[in-house]
N, C-alpha and C positions, 0 to 999 in steps of 0.2 A: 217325586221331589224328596228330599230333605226329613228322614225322622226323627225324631227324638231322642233314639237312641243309636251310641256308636255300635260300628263292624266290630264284634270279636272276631279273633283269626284265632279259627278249629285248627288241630292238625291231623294231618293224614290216619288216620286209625293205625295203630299199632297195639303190639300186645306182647306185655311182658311179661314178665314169672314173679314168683310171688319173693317180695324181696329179703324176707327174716332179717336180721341184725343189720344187711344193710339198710333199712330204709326205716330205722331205729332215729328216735328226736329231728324229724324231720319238720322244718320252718311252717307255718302256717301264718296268713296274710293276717296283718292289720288293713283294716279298712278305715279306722278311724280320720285318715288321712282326709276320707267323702266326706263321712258323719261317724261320731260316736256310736250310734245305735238308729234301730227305724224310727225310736222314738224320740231321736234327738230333737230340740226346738230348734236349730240351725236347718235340718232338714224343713220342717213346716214351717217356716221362717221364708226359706229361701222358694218352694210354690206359691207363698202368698207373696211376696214381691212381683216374682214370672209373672203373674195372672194379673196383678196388675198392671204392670211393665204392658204385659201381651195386650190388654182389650184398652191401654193410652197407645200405644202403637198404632193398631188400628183403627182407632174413632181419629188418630191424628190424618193418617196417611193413603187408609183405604180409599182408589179412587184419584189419586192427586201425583202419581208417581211420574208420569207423562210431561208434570208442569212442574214439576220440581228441579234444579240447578242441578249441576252433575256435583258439587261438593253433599249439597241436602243427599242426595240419595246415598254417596259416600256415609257421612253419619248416618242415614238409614241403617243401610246394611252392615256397618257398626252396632248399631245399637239392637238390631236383630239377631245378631253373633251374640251378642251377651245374652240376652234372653235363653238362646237356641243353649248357651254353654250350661246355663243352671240348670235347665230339664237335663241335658246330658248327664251332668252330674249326679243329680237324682235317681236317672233311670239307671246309669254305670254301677252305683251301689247296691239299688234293688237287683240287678242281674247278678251280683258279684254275692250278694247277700242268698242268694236262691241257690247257685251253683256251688257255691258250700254245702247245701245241706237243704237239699228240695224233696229229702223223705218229711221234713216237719212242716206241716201245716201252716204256722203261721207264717214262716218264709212265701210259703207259694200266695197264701194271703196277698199278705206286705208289697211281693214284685205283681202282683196283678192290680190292688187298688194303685202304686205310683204307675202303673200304665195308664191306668182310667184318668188320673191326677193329670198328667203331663198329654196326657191327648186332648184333654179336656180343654190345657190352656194353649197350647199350640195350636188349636181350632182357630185363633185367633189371630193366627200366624197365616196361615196358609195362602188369603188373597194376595200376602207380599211377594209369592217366587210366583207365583201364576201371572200376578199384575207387570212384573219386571219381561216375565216371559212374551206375553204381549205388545211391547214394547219393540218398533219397527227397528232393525236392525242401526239403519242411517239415524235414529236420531240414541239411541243408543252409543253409538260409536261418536259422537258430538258427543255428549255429557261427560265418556272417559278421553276425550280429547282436551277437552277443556276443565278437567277436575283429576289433577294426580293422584288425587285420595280414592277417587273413583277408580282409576286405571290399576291402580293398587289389587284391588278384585277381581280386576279380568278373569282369570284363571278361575275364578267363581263363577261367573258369569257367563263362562264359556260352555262350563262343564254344564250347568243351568238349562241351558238354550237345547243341550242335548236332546233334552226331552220334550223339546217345545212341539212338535209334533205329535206328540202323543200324551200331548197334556187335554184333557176335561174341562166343562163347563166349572165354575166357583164353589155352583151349589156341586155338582156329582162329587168333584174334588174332597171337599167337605165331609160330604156323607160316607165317600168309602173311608176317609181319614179317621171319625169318628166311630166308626163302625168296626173296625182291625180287631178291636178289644173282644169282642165278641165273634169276630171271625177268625183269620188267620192265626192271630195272638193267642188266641184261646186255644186252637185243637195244638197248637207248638208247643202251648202249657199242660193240655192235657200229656201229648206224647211224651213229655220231659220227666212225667210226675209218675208213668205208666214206668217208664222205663228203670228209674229212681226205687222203687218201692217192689221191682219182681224180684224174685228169688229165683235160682237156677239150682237143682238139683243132680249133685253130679254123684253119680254113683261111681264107689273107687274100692278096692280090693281092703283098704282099710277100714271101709265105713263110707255109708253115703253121706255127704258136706251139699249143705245149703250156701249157696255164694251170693251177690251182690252179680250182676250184668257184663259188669266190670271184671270183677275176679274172676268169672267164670270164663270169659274170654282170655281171661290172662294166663288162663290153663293152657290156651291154645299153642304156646311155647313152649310148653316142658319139653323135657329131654328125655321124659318116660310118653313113650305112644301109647301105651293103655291111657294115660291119663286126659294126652289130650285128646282121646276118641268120645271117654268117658266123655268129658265138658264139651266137647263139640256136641253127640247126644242131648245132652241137657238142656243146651243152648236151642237147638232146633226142637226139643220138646217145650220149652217156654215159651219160645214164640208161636209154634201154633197155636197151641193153648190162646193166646192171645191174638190168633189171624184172626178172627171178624174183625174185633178192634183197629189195629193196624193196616188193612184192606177199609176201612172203611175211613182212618184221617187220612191215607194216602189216595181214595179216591177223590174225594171231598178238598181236598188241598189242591192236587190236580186241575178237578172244574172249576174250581173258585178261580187260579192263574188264569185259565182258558178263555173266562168270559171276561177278566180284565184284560187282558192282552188282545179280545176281541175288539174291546171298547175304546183300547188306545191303540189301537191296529199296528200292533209287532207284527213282522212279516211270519217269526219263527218263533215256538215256545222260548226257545234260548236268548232270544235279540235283547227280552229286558234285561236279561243281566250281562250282556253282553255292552248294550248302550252303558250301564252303572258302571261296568268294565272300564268304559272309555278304550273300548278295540273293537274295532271293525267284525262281524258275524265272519266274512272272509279269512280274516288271520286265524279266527277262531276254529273254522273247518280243516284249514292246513294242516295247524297242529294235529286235531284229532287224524288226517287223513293219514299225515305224517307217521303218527305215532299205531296207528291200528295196520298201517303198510309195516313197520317193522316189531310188530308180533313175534312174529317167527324167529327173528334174528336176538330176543330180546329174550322174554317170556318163557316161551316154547325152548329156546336151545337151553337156559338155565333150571329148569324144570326137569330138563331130561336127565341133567348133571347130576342134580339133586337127587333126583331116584335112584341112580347108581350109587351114589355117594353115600346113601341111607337104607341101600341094600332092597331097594321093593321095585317089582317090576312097574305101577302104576301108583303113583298119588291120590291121595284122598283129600278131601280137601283139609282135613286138619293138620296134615304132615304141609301144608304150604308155607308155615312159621316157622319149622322146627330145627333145634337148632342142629348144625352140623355133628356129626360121630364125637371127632377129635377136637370139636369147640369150645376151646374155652369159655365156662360159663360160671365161672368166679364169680361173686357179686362185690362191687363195686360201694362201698361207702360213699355217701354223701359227702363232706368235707373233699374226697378224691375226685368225685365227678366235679363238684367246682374250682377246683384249682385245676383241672384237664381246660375245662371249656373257658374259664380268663386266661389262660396261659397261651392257648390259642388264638383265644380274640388278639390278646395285646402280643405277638408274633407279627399279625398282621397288620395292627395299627393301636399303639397306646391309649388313644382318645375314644375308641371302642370299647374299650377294655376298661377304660376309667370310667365309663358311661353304665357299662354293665353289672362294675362290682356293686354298686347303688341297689343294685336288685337281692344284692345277698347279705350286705351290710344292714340294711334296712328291712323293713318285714314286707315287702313287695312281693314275696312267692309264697304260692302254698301249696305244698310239694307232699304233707301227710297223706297216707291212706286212711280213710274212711265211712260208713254205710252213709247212703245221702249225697256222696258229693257225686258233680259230675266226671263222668270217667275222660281218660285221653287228655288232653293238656290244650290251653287255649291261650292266648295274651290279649288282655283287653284294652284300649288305650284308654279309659276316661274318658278325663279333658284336658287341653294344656295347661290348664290352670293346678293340675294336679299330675300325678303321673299313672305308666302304665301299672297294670296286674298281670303275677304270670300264676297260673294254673296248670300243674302237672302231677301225675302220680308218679312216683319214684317206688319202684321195686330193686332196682342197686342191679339191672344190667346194661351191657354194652350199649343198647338199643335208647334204654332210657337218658343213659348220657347225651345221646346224640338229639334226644326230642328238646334234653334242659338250653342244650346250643343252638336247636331251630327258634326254642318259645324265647329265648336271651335275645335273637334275632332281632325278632319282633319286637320287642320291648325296646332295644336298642333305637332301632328305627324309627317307632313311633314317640319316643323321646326327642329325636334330632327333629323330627317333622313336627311337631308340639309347635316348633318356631315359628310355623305360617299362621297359627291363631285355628281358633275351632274350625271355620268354614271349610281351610286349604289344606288344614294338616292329613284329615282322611286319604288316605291312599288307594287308588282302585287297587280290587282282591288279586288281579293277574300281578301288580310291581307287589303288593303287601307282602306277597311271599318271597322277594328278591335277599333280603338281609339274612330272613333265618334260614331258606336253602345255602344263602352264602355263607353264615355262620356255621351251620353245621357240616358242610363242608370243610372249612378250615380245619374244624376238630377233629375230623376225622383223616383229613390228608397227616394231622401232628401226630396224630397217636397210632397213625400208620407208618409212619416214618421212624418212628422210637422204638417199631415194633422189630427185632431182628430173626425172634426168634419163626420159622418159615409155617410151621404148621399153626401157631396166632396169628400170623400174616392170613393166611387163605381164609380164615373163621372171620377175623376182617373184613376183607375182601368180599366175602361171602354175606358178610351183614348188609354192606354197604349196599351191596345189589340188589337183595333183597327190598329194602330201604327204599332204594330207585325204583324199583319195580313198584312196590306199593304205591309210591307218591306218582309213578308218571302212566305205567300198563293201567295199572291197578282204576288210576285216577277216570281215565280214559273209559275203562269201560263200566265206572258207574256214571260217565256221560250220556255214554251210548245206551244205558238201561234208562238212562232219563229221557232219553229223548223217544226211544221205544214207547217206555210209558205214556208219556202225555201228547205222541201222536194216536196212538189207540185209543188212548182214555176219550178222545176227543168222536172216537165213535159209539160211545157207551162205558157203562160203566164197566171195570174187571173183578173177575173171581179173583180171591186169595191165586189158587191153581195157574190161573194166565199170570200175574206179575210173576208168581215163581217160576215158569215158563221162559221170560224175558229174560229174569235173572238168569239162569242157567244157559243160557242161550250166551248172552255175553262174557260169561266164565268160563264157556266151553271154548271161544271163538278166542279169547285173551291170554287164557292159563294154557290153553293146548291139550296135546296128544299125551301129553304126561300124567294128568289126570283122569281117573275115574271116578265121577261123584256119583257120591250118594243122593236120595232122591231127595233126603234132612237137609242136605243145603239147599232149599229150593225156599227156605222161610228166613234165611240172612241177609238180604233184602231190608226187613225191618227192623233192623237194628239201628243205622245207619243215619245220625238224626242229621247229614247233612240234606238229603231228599226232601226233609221236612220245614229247616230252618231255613236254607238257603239253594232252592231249586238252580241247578246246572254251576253252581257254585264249582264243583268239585273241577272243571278241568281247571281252575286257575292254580292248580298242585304242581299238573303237568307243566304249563306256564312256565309258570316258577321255578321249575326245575330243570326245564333244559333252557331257558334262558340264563340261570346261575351257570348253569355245565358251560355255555356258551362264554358269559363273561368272567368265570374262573379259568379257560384255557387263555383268556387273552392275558391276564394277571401273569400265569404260572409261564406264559412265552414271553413274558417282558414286555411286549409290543405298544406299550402306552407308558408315555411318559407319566410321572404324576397320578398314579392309578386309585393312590390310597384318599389323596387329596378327590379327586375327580368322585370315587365312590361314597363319598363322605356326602359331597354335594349332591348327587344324587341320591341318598337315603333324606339329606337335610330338606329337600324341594319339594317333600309331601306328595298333597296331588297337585301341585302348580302346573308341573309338564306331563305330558302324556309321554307312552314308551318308544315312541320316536325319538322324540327329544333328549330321555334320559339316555337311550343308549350310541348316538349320535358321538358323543367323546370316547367311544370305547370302537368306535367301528363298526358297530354291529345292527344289524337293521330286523327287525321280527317281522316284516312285511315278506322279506325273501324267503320264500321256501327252504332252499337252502342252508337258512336261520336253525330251523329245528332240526335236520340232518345234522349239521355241525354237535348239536344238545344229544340226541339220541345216541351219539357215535363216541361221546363221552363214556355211554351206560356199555356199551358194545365193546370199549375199552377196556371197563372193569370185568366183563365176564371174560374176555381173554386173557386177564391176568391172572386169575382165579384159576381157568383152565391149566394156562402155564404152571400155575402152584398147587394145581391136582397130580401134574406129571411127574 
């Protein structure tokens, strides 16, 4: 059911270079927007309301939902929504407040006591979706027949019932809901705090540098191969250094799903997040079948290009970021990447565009580098009563412009969705990624189109695939490492040695004949904090992005009338409708196999162009 706190939308791991002068007075988030401070009395103000609100809810309602009017439960679920929004709000701060700066103690504090705070009082919440859930279909369907305020919900109610098979007794409900703090919650805090606080030791011809997890992976770009051999070493020396640790929350994480997923009897490690999805395990397979059948046409043939192109007979795995020979790797100023990524949005539609400068005008991004924060870029939506957060590091290259037009995406999105109110605006994770694959898209068709000159064309080109590759191969086979994982884990526990096994196994099977690794990528596995926060999360990238490539070709062939309006409304309908529905005025059905061929053959497009602009 229903947490506390909203989905952040991670994005795809990427990794840039270190950005010197451009990424000089770079915006960093006001958050006062939530609260002034963790000490603000508005913040304790607004728990001590919840908790009372939460335990008159209950003493009113627990028990009586059966014999209540279909308007009464209408204001129910009203007046549960409000509740639900101020923990939201609460928790959205405390997350936002941590991922600033989760080397300082009292941050990690602060976000673990508002977890204990907000579960505490939403304990008192819980009999109300279990109780609804209970609730015989036919007389259910009577209440939103005879109450439009009710009917108003549906789409809450729908997505609700999802689960009703694999919902628990009141009491078990209860106890694992109160219990998270110190299960789940906790090792996601430790791994967050572990990760925050290591130094990576990169030895370099100049002098060995101590980096941040973050900067040390962002070595993994440079344009000098010693360097990112150097930081790739380090990288795999600090996580071993740290394998018990990490072999042990990734155990431990693992059996903790396995015996819940026992107890609400998912058929497959994957189905809960697949139900949360709101897409069938089925579609779900396609894709992956989809996308691990064209490996080879994908992955494998641009990999090989690459070698030739960077002069080595085999890959390593650090040369898999690197940039091209003749690539232009200028960096890009702040102020330029955001007049590239509005300029592009409003090309495509003004009211995007006016939606998005809000994020730049206002202090809604924090785009500085520094030790503590979390690395990679995220968009949080709050609540609608407030707005989104975007989170990104800006090092001032090509790559990072195109993350600030995926995390714009999002933000955008989850702005227009805002309009459904707390319950409806959430988005499942497979459409969450439809706006900022589509935004980043646009950015990149513009600034590929401006580009005349032929050898920044291919370096382009060459980004862009890359890009694809990470978000959709990439995606795909840390699915498949997931699913490795927590079918064996289910026969015992694993040594560090076997998950690096797995890993290597689907790197070998993804990346191809192009590669030769080394044995040191067998520990990069644990870096990877989607494994942790959001088990099998990761194929909604892939989703994401050959359903964009899908509904970008229908755009770029004209073939729908009204396309800007149409995508508006489907960004604006939250999670009202499922991916049927949404893509039903575009033509396009994600049920047909065919669906993801069409997406794939988008990516199979760019590396022929590329090819052609090798020749």
């Amino acid at each position: 059911m229903r947490g506390v706190t909203r989905n952040t939308i991670p994005s795809p791991l990427r990794a840039p270079l270190d950005g010197g002068a451009a990424a000089a007075n770079l915006p960093v988030w006001d958050l006062s927007d939530l609260y002034k401070a963790p000490d603000d009395p508005a913040l304790a103000r607004d728990l001590e309301r919840a908790e009372a609100n939460a335990r008159a809810f209950s003493a009113r309602l627990a028990g009586k939902l059966a014999a209540i009017s279909g308007n009464d439960l209408a204001a129910a679920i009203a007046e549960y929504e409000a509740i639900e929004e101020i923990l939201g709000r609460v928790m959205s701060y405390a997350q936002l407040v941590f991922s600033g700066d989760a080397e300082d103690p009292a941050n990690g504090r602060f976000y673990q006591t508002m977890q204990e705070r907000a579960t505490t009082i939403s304990s008192h919440l819980i009999f109300f979706t279990l109780e609804l859930n209970r609730l015989e279909d036919a007389l259910l369907e009577g209440k939103c027949a005879a109450s439009p305020a009710l009917a108003h919900f549906r789409p809450w109610l729908r997505d609700l019932r999802v689960f009703r098979p694999h919902q628990l007794s009141d009491e078990a409900e209860k106890l694992l809901h109160e219990k998270d703090v110190t299960g789940r919650s906790a090792w996601n805090r430790l791994f967050d705090e572990t990760i925050a606080t290591m130094k990576v030791n990169v030895p370099l011809p100049s002098g060995a540098e101590s980096l941040t997890v973050s900067d040390a992976l962002n070595r993994l770009s440079d344009g000098d191969r010693a360097v990112r051999e150097a930081a790739a070493k380090g990288v795999s020396a600090a996580f071993a250094e740290k394998g018990r640790l990490f072999t042990l929350i990734t155990n431990t994480l693992a059996k903790d799903k396995e015996i819940i997923d026992k107890w609400r009897r998912y058929p497959r490690p994957a189905s809960a997040r697949n139900r949360a999805n709101m897409v069938e395990d089925e579609v779900v397979e396609a894709l992956v079948s989809a996308v691990r059948a064209s490996f080879p046409r994908l992955s494998h043939r641009y990999y090989a290009m690459k070698a030739k192109w960077l002069g080595l007979e085999k890959l390593q795995h650090w040369d898999r970021n690197a940039p091209l020979p003749d690539q232009d790797d200028s960096l890009i100023p702040w102020p330029k990447a955001v007049s590239q990524v509005l300029d592009s949005y409003g090309a495509f539609s003004p009211r995007l565009a006016e939606i998005g400068r809000q994020f730049f005008d206002k202090p809604w991004i924090d785009a500085a580098l520094r030790p503590g924060k979390a690395s990679g870029a995220f968009a949080h939506p709050t609540v609608p009563s407030a707005h989104p957060y975007l989170l990104v590091n800006y090092y001032g290259k090509a790559r990072d412009v195109m993350t600030l037009a995926h995390e714009l995406g999002h933000g955008v999105h989850q702005v227009l969705a805002g309009e459904q109110g707390y319950l409806m605006s959430s988005t499942p994770l497979t459409l969450a990624e439809t706006a900022s694959v589509f935004g980043e898209m646009m950015t990149f068709r513009a600034v590929l189109d401006a580009e005349a000159d032929p050898r920044r064309r291919r370096g382009l080109l060459a980004a862009k695939v890359e890009d694809m590759l990470n978000t959709v191969v990439r995606q795909i086979a840390f699915y498949r490492f997931e699913t490795l994982l927590h079918d064996e884990r289910a026969k015992g526990e694993l040594s560090s040695e076997r998950i690096g096994e797995l890993w290597m196994q689907v790197q070998v099977e993804s990346l191809g004949p192009a590669f030769d690794f080394s044995p040191d990528y067998g520990v990069y596995w644990s870096y990877i904090p989607h494994f942790i926060h959001t088990p099998f999360y990761v194929y909604a990238y892939a989703f994401g992005d050959c359903l964009v490539n899908a509904l970008y070709g229908v755009y770029r062939d004209g073939g729908v009338k009204d396309f800007e309006a149409k995508y508006i409304d489907m960004l604006r309908a939250g999670g009202t409708l499922r991916h049927k529905e949404l893509l039903a005025p575009f033509g396009l059905n994600a049920a047909d196999p065919a669906f993801w061929t069409r997406g794939l053959d988008v990516i199979a497009g760019f590396i022929d162009e590329v090819e052609r602009a090798d020749g």
